[in-house]
TORPA-4810 file (N, C-alpha, C, O; in nm, 3 decimals):
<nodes>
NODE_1_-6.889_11.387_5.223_-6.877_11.289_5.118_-6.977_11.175_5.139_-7.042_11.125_5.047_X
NODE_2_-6.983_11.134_5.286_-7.101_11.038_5.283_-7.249_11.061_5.303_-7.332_10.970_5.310_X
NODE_3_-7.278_11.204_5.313_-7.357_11.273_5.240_-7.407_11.221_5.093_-7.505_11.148_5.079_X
NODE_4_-7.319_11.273_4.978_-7.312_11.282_4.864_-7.348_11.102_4.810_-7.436_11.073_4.729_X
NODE_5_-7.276_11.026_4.862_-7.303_10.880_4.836_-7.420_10.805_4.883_-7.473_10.711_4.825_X
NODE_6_-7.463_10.869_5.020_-7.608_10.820_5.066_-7.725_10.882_4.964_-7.835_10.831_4.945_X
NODE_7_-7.667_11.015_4.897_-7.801_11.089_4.832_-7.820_11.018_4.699_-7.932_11.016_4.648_X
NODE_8_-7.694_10.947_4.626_-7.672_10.903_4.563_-7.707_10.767_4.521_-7.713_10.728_4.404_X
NODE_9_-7.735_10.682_4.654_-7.843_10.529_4.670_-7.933_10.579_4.664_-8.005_10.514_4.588_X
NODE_10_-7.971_10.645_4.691_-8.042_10.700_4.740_-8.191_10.693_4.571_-8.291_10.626_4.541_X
NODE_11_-8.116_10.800_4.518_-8.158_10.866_4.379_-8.137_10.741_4.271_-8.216_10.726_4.177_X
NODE_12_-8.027_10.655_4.291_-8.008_10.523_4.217_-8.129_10.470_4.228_-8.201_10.499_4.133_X
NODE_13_-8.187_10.390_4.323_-8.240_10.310_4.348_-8.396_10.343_4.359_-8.464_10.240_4.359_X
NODE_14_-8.487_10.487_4.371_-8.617_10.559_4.358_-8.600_10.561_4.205_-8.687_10.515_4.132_X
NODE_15_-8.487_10.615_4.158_-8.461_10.610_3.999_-8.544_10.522_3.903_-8.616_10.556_3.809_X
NODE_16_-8.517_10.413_3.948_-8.503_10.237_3.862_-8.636_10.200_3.922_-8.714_10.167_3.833_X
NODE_17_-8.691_10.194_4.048_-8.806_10.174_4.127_-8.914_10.235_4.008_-8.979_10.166_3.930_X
NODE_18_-8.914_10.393_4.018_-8.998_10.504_3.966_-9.039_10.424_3.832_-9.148_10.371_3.811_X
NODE_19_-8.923_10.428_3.742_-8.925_10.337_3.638_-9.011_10.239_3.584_-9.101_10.240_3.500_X
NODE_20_-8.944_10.134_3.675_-9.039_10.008_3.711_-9.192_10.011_3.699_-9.270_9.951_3.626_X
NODE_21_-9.209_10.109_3.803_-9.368_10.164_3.817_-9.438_10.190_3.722_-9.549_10.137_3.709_X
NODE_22_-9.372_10.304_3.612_-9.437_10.371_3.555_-9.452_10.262_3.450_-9.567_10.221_3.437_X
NODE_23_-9.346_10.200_3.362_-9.363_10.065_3.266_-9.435_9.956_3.340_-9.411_9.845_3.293_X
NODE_24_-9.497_9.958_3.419_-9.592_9.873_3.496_-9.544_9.727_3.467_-9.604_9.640_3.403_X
NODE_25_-9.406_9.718_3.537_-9.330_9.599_3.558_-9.351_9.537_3.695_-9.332_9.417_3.711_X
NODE_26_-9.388_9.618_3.795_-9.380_9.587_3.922_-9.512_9.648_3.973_-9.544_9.766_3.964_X
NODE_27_-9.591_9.537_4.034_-9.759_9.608_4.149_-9.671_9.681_4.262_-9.554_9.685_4.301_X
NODE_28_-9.796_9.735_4.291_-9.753_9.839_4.411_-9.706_9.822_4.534_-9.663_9.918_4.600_X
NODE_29_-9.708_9.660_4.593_-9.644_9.626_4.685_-9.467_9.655_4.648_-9.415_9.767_4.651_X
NODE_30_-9.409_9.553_4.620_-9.336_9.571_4.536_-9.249_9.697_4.495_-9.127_9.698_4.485_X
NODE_31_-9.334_9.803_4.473_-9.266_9.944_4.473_-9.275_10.006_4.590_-9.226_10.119_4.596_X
NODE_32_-9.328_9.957_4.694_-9.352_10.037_4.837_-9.229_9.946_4.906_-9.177_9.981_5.012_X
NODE_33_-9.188_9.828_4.837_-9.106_9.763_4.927_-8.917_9.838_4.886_-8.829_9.884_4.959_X
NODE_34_-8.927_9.818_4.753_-8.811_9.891_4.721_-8.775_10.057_4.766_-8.674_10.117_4.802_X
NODE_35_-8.941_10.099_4.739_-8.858_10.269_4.754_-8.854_10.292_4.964_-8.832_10.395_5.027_X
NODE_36_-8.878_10.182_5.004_-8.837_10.162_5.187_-8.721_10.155_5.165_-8.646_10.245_5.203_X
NODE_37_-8.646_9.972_5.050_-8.509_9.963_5.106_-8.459_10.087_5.059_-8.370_10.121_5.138_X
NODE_38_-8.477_10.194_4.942_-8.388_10.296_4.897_-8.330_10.401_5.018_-8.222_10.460_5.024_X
NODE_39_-8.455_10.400_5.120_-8.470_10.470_5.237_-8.354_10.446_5.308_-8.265_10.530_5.317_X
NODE_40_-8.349_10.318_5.368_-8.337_10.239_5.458_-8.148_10.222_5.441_-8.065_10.208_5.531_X
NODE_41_-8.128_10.231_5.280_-8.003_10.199_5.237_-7.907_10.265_5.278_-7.798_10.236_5.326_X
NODE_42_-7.998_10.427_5.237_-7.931_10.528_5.229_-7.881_10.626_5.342_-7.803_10.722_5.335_X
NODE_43_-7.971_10.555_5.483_-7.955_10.623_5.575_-7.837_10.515_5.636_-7.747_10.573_5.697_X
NODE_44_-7.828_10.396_5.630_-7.740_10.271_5.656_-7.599_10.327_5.605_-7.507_10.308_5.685_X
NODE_45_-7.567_10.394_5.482_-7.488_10.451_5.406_-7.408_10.533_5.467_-7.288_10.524_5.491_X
NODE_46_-7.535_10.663_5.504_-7.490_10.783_5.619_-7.400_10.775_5.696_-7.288_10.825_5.700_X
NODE_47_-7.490_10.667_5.798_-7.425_10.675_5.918_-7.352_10.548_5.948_-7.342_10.499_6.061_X
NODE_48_-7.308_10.503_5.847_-7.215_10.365_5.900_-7.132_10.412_5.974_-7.107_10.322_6.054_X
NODE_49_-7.053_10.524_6.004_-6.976_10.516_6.100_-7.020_10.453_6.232_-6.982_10.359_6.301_X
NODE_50_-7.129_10.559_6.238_-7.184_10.517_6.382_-7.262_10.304_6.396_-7.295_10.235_6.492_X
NODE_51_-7.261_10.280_6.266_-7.335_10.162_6.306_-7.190_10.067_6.278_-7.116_10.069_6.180_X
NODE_52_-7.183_9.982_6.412_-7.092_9.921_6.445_-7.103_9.744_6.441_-7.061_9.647_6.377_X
NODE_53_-7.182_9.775_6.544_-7.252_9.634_6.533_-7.406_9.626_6.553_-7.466_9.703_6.628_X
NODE_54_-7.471_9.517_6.474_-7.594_9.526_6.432_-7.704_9.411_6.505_-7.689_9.335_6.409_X
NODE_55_-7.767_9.362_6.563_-7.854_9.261_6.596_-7.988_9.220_6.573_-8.079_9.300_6.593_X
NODE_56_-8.010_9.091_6.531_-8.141_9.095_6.486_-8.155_8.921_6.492_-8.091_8.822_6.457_X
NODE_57_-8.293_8.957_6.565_-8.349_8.816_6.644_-8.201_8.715_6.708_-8.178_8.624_6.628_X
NODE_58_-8.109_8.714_6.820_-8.025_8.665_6.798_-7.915_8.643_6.745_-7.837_8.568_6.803_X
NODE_59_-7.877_8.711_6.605_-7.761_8.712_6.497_-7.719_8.837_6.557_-7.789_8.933_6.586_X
NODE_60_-7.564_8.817_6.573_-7.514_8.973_6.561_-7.430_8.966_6.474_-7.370_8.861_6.450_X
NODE_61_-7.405_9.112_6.391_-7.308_9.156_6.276_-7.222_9.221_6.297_-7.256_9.337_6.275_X
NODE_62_-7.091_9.213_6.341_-6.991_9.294_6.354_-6.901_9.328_6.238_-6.837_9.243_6.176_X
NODE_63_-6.898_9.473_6.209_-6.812_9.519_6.091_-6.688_9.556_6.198_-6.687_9.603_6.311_X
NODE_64_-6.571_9.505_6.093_-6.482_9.549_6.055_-6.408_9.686_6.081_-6.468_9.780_6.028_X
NODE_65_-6.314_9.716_6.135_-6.269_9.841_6.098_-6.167_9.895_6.081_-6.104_9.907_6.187_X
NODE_66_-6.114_9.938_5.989_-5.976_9.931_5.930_-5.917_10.078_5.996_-5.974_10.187_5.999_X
NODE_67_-5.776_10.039_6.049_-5.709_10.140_6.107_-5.609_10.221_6.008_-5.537_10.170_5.922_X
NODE_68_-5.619_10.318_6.030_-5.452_10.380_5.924_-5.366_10.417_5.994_-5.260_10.457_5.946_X
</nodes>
């Protein structure tokens, strides 16, 4: 299933990017930056299980995790 939802940011977000591009709304930086985060989202998506806690320069992010 989190398969299906990562492929799914995935395709959302290259979707609307592609778009963008082609109606020449957005230069090419710009579209190289979005279709990374689409990348970036979707693999974040994947494997959230495994990503727990996160760090960057100093900040750490701790998720949550709900028991049943």
């Amino acid at each position: 299933m989190k398969f299906l939802i990562g492929f799914l940011v995935l395709v959302c977000i290259s979707t609307k990017t592609i778009y963008l591009a082609i109606k020449k709304k957005t230069d090419n930086k710009l579209t190289c930056i979005l279709l990374g985060f689409a990348i970036v989202s979707s693999i974040a998506v994947v494997n959230y299980d495994k990503i727990k806690k996160l760090s960057l320069g100093g900040m750490e992010l701790e998720f949550a995790e709900l028991k049943k």
